[in-house]
Backbone bond lengths (Angstrom), bond angles and torsions (degrees), N, CA, C in turn:
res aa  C-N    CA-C-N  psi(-1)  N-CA   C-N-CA  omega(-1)  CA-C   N-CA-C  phi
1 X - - - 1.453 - - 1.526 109.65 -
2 X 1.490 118.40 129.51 1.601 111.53 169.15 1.275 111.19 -63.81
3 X 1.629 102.71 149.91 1.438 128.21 161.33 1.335 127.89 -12.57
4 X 1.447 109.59 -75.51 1.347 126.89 142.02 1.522 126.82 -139.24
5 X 1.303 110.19 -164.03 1.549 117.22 -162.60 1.709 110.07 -131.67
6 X 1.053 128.57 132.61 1.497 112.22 177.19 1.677 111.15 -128.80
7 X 1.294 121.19 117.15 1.302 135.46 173.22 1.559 106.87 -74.16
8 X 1.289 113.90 154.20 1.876 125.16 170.01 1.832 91.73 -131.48
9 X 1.567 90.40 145.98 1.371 117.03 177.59 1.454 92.50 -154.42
10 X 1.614 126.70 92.73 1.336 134.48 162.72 1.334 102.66 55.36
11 X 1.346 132.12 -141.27 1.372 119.91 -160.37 1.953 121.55 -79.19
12 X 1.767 91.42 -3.49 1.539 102.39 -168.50 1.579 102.13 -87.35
13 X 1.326 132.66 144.55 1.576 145.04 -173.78 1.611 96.63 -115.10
14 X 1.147 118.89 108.51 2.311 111.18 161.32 1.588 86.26 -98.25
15 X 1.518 99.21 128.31 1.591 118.77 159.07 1.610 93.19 -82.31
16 X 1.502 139.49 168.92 1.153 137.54 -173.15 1.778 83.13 -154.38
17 X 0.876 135.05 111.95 1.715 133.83 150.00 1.602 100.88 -74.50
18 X 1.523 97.99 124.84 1.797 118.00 -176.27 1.148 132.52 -115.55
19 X 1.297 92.49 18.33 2.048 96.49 165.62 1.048 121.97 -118.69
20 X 1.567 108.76 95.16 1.756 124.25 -163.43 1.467 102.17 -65.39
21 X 1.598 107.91 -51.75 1.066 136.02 149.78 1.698 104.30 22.53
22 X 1.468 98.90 -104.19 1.534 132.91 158.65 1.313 128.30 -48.15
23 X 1.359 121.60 -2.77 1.459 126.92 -158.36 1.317 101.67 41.10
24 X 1.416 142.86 73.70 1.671 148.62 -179.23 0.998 121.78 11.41
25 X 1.399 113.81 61.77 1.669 128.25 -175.60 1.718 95.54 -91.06
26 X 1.497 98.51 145.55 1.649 102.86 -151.39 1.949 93.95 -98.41
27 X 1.185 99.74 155.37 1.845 115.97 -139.96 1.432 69.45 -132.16
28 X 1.724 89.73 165.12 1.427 116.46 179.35 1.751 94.03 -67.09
29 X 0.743 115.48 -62.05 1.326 142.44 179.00 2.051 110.16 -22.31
30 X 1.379 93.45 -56.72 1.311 107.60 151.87 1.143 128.22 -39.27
31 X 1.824 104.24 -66.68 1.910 102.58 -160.75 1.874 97.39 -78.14
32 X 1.137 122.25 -13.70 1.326 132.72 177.58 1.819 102.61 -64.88
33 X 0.720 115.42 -41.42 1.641 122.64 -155.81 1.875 114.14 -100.74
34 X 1.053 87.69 -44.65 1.324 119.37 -165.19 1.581 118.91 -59.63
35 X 1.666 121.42 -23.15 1.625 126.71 169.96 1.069 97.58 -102.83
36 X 1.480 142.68 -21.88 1.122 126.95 178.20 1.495 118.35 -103.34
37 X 1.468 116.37 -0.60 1.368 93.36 155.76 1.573 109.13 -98.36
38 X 0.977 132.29 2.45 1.837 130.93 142.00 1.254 99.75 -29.50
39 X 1.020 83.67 -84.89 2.290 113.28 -165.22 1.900 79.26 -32.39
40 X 1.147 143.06 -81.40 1.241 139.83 -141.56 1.268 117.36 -78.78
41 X 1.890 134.64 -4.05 0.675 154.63 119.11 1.580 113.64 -35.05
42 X 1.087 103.24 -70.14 2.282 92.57 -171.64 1.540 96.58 -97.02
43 X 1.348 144.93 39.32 0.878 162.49 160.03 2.081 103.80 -70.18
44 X 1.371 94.71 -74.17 1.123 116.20 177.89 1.884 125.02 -54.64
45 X 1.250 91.26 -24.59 1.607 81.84 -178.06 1.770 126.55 96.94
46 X 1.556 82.24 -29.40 2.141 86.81 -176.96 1.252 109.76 -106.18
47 X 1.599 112.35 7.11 2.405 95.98 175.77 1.303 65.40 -87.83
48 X 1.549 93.45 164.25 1.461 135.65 160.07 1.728 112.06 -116.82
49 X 1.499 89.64 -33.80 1.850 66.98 -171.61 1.826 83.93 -172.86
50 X 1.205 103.66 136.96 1.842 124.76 -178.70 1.492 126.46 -112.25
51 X 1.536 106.91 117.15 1.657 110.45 -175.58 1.547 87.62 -86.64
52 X 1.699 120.95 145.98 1.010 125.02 140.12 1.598 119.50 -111.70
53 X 1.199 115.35 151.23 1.439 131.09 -161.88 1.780 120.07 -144.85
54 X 1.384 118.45 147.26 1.369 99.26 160.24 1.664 118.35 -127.27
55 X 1.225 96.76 156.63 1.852 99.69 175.48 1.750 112.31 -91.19
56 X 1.242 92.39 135.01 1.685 121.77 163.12 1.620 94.23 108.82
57 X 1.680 106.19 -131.42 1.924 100.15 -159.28 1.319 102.65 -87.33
58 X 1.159 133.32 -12.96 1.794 130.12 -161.83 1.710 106.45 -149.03
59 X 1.307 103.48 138.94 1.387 118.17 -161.95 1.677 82.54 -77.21
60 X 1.014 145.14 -93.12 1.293 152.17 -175.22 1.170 116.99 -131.02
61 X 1.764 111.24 136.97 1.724 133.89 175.52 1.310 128.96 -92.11
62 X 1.787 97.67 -6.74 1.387 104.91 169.20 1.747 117.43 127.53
63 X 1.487 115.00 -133.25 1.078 123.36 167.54 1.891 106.04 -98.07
64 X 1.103 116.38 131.31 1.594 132.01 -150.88 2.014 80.11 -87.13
65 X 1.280 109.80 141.04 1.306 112.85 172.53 1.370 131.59 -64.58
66 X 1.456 108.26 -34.20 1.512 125.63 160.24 1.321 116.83 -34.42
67 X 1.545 122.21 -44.07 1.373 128.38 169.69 1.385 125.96 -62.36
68 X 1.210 105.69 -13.82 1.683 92.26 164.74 1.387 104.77 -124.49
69 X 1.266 123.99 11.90 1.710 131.55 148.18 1.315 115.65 -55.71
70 X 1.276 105.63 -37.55 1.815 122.31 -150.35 1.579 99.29 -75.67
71 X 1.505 128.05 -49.12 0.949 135.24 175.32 1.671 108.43 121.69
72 X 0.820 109.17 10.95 1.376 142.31 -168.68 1.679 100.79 -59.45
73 X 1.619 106.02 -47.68 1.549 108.21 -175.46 1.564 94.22 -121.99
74 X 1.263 81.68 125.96 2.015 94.25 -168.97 0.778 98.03 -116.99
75 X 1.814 118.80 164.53 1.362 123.28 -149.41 1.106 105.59 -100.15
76 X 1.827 111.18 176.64 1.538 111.82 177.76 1.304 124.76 -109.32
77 X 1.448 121.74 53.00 1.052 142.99 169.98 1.764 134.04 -40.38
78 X 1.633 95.39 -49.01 0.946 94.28 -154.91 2.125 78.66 -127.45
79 X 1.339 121.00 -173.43 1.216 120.37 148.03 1.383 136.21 -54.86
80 X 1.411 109.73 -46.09 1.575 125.50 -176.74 1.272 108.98 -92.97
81 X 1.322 136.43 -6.38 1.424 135.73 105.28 1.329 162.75 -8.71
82 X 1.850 80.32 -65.39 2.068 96.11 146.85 1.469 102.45 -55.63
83 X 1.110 99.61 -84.96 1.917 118.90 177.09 1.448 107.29 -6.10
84 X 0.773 128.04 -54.78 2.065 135.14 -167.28 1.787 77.72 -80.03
85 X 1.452 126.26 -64.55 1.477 102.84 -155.82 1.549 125.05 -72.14
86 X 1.466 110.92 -15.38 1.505 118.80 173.86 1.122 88.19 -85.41
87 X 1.320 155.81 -8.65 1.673 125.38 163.99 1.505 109.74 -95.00
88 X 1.149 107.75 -18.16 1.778 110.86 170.10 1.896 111.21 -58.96
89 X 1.666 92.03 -63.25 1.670 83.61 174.69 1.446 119.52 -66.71
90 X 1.421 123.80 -11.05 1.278 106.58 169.08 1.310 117.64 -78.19
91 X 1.663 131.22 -17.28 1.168 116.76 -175.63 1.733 100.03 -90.03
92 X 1.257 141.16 -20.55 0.971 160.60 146.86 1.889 92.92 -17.91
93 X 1.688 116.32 -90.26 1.439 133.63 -178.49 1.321 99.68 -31.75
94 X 1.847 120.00 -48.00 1.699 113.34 -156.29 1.327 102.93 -77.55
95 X 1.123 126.94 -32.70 0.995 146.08 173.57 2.319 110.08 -26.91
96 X 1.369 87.96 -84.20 1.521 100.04 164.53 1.136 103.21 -53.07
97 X 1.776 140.96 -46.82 1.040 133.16 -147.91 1.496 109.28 -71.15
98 X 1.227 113.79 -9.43 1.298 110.90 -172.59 1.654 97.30 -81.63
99 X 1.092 146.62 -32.33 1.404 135.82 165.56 1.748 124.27 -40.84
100 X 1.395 94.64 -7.05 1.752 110.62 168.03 1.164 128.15 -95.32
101 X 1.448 98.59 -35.11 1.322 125.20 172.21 1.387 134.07 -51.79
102 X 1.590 100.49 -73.00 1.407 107.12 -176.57 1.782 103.18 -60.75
103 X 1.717 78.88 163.79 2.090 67.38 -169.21 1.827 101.11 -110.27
104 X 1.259 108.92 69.48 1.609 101.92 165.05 1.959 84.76 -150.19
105 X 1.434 106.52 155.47 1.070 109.59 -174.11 1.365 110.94 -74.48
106 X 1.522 114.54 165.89 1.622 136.36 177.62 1.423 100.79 -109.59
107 X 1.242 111.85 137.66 1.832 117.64 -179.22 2.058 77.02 -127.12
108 X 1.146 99.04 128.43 1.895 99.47 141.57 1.283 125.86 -110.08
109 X 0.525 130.56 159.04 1.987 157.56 -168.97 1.158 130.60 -125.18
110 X 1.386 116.02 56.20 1.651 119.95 -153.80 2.028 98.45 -98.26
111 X 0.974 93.09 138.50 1.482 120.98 154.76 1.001 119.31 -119.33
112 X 1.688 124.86 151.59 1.853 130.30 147.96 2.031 85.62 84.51
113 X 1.255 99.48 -145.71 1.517 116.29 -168.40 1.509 105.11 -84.48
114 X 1.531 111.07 134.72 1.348 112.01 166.67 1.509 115.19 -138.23
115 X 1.355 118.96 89.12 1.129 130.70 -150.59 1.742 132.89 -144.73
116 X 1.418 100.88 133.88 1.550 91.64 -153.87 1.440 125.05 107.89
117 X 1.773 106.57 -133.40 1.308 122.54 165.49 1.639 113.51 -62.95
118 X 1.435 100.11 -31.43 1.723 117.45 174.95 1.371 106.32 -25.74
119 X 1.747 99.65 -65.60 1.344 132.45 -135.09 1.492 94.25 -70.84
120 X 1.713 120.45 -54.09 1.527 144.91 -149.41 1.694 90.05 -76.00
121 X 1.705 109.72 -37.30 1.602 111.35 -179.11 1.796 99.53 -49.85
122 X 1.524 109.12 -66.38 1.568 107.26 -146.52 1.914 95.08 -72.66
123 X 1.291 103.05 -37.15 1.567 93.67 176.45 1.475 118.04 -24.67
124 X 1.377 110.91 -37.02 1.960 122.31 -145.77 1.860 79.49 -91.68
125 X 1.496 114.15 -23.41 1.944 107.80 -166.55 1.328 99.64 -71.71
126 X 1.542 110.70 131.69 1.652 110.99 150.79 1.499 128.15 -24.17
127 X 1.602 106.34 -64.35 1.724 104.77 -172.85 1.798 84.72 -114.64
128 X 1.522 97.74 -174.84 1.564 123.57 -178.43 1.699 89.87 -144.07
129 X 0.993 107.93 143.86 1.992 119.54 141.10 1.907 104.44 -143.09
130 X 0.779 98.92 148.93 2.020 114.53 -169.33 2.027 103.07 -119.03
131 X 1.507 70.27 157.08 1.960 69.22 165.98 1.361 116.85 -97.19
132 X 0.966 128.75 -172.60 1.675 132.02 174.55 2.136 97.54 -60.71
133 X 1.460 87.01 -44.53 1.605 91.21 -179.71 1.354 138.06 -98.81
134 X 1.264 104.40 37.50 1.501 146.49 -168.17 1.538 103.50 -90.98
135 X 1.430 109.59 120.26 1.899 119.48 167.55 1.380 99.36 -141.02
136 X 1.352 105.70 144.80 1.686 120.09 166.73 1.295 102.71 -112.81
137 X 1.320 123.88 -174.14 1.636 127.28 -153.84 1.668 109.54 164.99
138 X 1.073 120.48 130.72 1.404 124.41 177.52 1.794 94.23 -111.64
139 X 1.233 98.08 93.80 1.385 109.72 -170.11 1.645 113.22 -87.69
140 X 1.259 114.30 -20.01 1.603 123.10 164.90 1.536 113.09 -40.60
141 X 1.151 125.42 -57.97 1.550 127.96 158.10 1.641 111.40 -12.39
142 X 1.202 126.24 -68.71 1.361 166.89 -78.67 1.684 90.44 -124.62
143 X 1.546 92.02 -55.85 1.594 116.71 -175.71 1.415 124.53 -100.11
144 X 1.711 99.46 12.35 1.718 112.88 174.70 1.563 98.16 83.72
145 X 1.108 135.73 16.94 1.651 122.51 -173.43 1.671 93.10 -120.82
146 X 1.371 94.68 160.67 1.725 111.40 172.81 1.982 90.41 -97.82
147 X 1.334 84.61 135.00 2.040 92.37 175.82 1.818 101.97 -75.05
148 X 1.384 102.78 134.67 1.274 115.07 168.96 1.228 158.13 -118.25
149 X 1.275 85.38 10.10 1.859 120.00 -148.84 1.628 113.96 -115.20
150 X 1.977 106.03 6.78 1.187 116.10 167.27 1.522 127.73 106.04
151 X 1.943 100.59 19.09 1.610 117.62 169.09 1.702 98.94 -86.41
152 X 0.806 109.37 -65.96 1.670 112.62 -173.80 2.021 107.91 -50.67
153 X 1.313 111.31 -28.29 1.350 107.65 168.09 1.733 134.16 -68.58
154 X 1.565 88.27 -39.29 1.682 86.98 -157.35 1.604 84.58 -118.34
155 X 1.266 134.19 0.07 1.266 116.48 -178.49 1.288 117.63 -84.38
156 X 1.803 118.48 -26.35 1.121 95.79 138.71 1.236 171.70 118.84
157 X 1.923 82.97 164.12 1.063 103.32 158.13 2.095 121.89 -81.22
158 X 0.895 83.63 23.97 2.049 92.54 178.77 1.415 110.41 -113.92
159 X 1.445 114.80 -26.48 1.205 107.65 -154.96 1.432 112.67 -158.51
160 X 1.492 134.29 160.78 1.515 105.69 -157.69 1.587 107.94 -73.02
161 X 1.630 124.64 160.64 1.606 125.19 -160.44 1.997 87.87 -81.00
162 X 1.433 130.49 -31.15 1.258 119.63 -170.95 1.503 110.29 -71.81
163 X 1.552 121.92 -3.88 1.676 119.61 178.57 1.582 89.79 -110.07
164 X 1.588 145.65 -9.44 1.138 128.71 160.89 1.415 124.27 -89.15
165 X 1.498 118.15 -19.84 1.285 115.78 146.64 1.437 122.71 -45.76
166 X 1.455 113.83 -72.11 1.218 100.33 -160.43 1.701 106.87 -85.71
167 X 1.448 133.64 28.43 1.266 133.37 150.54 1.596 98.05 -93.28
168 X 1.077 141.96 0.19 1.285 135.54 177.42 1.674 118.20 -127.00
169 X 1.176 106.29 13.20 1.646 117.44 175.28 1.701 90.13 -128.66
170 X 1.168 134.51 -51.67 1.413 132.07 176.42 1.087 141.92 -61.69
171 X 1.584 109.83 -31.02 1.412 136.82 -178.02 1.902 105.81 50.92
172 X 1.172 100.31 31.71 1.673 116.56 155.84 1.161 113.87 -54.62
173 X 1.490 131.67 167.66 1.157 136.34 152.01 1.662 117.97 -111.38
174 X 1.128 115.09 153.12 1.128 153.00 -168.60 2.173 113.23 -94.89
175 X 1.145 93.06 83.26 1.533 97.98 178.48 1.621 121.00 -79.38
176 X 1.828 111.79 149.84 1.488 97.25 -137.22 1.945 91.02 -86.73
177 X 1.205 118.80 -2.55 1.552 117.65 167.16 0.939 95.18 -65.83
178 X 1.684 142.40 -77.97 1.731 126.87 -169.49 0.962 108.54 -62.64
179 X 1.368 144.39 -34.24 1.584 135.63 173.36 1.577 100.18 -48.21
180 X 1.316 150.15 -44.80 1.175 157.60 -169.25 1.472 105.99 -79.61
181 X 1.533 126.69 -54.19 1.233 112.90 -172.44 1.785 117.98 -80.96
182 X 1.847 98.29 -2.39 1.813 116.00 163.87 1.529 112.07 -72.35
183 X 1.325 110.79 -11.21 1.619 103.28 -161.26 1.531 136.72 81.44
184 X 1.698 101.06 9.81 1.400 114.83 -154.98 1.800 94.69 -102.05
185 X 1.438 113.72 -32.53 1.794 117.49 151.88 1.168 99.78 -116.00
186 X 1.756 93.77 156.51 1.153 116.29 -176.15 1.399 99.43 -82.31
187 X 1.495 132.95 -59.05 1.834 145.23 -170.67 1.382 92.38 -109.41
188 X 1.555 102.70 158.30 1.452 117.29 139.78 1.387 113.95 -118.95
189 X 1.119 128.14 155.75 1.318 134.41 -172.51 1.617 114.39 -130.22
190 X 1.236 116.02 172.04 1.527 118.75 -179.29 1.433 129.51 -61.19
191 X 1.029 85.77 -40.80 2.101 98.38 179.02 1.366 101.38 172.14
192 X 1.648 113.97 172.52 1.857 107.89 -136.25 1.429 90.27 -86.41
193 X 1.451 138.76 -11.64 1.634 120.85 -176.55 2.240 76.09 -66.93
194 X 0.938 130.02 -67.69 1.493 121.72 -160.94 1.453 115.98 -30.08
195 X 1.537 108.84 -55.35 1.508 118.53 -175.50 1.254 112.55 -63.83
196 X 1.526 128.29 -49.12 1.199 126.16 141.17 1.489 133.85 10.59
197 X 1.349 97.76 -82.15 1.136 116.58 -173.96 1.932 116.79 -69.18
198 X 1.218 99.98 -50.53 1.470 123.09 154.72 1.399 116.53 -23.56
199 X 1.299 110.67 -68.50 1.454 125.92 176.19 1.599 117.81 -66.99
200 X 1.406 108.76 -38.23 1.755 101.68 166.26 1.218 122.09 -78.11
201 X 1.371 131.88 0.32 1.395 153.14 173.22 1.333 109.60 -85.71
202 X 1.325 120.86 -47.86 0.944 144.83 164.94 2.155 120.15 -47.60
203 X 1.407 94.54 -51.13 1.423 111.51 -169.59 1.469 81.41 -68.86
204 X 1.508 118.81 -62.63 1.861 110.68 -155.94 1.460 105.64 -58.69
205 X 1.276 125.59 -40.39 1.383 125.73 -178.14 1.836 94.84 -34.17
206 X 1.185 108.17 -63.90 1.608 118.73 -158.62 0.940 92.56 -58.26
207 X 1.688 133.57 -59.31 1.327 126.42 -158.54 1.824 112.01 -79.65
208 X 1.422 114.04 25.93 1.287 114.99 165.75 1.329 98.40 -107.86
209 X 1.353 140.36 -5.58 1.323 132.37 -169.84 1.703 96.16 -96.05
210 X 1.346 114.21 164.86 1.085 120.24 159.84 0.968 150.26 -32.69
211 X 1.275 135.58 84.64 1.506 119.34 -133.67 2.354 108.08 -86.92
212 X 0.815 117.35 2.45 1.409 123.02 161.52 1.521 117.69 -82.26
213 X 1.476 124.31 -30.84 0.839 118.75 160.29 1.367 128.52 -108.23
214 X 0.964 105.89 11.31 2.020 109.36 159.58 1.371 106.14 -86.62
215 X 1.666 123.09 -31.97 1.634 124.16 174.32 1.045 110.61 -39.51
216 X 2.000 95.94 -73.67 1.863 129.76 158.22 1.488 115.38 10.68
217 X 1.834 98.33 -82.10 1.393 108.58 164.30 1.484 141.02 -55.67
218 X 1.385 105.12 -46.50 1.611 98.64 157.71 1.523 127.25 -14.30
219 X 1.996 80.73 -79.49 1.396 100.84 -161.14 1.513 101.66 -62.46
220 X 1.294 139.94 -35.44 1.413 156.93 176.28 1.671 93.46 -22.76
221 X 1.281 100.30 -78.47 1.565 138.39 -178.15 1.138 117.87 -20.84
222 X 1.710 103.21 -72.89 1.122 117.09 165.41 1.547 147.85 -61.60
223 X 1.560 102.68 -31.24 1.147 109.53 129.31 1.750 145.21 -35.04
224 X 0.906 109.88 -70.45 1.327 130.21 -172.84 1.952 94.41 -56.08
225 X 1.001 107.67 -26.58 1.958 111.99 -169.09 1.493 82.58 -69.65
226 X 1.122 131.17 -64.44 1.295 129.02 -148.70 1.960 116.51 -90.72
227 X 1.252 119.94 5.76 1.282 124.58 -149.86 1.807 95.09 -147.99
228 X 1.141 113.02 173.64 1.746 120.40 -171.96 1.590 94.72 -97.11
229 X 1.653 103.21 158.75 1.656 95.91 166.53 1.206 146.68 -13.01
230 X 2.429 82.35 -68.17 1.466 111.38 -160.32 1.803 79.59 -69.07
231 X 0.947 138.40 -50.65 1.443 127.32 -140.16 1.773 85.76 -62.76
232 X 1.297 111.65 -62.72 1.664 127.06 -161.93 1.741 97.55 -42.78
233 X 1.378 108.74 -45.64 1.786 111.38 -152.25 2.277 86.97 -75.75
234 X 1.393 99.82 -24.92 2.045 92.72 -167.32 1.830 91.12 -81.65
235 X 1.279 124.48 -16.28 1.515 131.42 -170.03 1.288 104.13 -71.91
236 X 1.574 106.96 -60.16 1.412 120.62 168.85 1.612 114.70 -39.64
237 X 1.282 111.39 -63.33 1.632 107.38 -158.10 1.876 101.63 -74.30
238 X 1.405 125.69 -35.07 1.157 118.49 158.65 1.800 106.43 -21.82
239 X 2.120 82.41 -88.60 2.286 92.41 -165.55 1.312 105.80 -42.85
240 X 1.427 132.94 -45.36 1.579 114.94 173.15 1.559 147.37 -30.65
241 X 1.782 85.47 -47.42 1.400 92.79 151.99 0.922 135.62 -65.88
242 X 1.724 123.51 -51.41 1.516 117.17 154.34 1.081 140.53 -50.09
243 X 1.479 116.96 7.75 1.488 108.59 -170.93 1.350 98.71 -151.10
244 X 1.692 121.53 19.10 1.253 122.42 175.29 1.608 115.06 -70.79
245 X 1.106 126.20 121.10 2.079 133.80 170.70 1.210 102.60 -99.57
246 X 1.529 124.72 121.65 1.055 110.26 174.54 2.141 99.27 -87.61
247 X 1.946 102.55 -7.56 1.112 89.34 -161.06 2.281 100.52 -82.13
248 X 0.875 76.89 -21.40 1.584 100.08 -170.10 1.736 101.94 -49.65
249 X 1.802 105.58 -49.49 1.328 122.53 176.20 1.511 114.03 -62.72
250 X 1.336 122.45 -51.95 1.335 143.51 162.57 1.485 122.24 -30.31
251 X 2.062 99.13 -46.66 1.584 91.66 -179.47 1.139 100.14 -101.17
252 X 1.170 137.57 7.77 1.858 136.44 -176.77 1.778 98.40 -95.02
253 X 1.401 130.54 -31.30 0.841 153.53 -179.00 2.150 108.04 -63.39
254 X 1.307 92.61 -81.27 1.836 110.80 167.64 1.567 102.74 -56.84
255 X 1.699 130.32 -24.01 1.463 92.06 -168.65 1.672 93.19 -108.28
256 X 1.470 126.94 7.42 1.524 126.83 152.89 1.337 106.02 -49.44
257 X 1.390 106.96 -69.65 1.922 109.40 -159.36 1.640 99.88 -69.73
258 X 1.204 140.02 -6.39 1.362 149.92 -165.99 1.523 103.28 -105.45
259 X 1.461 112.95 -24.58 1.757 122.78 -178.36 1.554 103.13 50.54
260 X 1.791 126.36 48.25 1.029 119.42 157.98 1.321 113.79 -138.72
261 X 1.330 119.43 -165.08 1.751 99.77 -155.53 1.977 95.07 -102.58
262 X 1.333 103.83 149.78 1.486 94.71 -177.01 1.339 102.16 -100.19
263 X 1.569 85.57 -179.57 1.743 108.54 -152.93 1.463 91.42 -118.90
264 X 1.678 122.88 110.92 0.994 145.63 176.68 2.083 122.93 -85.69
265 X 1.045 150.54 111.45 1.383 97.66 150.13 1.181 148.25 -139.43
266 X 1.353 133.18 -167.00 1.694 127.82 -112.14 1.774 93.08 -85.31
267 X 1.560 94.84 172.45 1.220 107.82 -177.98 1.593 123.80 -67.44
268 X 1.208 131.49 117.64 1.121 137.31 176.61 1.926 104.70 -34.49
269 X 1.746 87.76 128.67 1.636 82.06 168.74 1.461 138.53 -85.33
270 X 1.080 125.68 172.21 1.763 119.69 -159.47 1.372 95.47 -81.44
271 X 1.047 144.23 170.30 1.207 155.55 36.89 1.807 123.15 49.32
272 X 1.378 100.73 124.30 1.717 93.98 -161.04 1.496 106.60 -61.13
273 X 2.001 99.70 -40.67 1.736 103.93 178.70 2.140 110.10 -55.67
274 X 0.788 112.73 -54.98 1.432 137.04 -173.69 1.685 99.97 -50.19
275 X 1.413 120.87 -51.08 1.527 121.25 178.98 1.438 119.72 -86.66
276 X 1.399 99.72 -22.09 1.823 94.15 165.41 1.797 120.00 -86.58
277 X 1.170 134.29 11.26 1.226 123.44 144.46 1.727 133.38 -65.22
């Protein structure tokens, strides 16, 4: 069975992770597949914005054991050893990193366990919503390893650093009511058909907005996490210019006083050089 599966409904993308099996523990198969069908998604120009989700009891279990069966992460024996494994975890990092990348937002939709590689996935998503039966976990601890794959980086910046310490010195879990009252989800919901649903409700909202300036913001965003004000506020007034519509403003403007939904359109598509980074 593949990794996962991705449905289109007009400008909205559901990633679906499909090995209930496994509770969607991430496969070679996965980190292989997985930035480039991003990349081929905002490639095109028409997602606006992507729920990811998983099928059966648990959104994701992590890194799938097979992957370090496979030989995949080789040891550090020697120097040229190291060498192969610091480029392994970096393709590992780019991997998620592409959830920063592409420029329409990521909503996740987690139910059951989200843990591990799980965890480092939704970190990289714009929004979160959880189920009532929703836990995260930096489970690398757990298994004698330091996590590397981008929980200890960006979490954070999400949430206070004294509840990511001790989820990353404890190998505790993280329940999705305190995950919510941390700021780390936005909702909790009843159970994952709810969050689900939540989150594709969620995606169309976005994808009725403008889609140059919901990119805009992203990238704004993301920026600004990693950089000082002054730097963020001179970043800003640059992309503004580049990405100012006066027509975009015009129809968001006429379809307020009109109380109907405006007519945007879609994002210019990439470029083969431009979509293969």
């Amino acid at each position: 069975m593949a990794a996962f599966e991705i449905a289109r409904e007009g400008p909205i993308a559901h990633l679906r992770l499909t090995r209930p099996e496994a509770s969607n523990a991430l496969t070679l198969e996965f980190w292989r597949d997985f930035g480039p069908a991003l990349q081929a998604l905002d490639q095109t120009g028409e997602v606006l914005a992507l729920v990811i989700s998983g099928d059966g009891r648990n959104f994701c279990a992590g890194m799938d054991v097979s992957v370090f069966a496979s030989g995949a992460i080789v040891s550090t024996d020697t120097p040229a050893h190291r060498q192969v494994f610091h480029q392994t975890a970096r393709v590992l990092q780019d991997a998620l990193t592409q959830l920063e990348k592409v420029r329409f937002p990521v909503i996740a939709a987690v139910h059951g366990a989200c843990v591990g590689a799980g965890l480092d996935m939704v970190a990289a998503c714009d929004l979160r919503l959880a189920s009532t039966d929703a836990y995260f976990r930096i489970e690398e601890i757990n298994i004698g390893m330091m996590a590397d794959v981008g929980s200890l980086q960006r979490l954070p910046k999400i949430m206070p650093e004294g509840v990511v310490r001790e989820l990353a010195y404890l190998g505790t879990s993280l329940g999705s009511e305190r995950a919510e009252r941390l700021g780390f989800v936005s909702a909790v919901h009843a159970d994952a058909e709810a969050v689900v649903a939540a989150a594709l409700d969620i995606a169309r909202q976005i994808a009725s907005r403008a889609p140059l300036a919901i990119s805009g913001s992203k990238a704004a965003i993301t920026y600004a996490r990693d950089h000082t004000v002054a730097e963020g506020l001179e970043w800003a007034a640059i992309m503004q210019g580049s990405l100012w519509n006066t027509a975009d403003i015009m129809a968001a403007i006429q379809a307020r006083r009109a109380k109907e939904p405006a007519t945007f359109a879609p994002l210019a598509p990439l470029s083969s050089l431009a979509s293969a980074d």
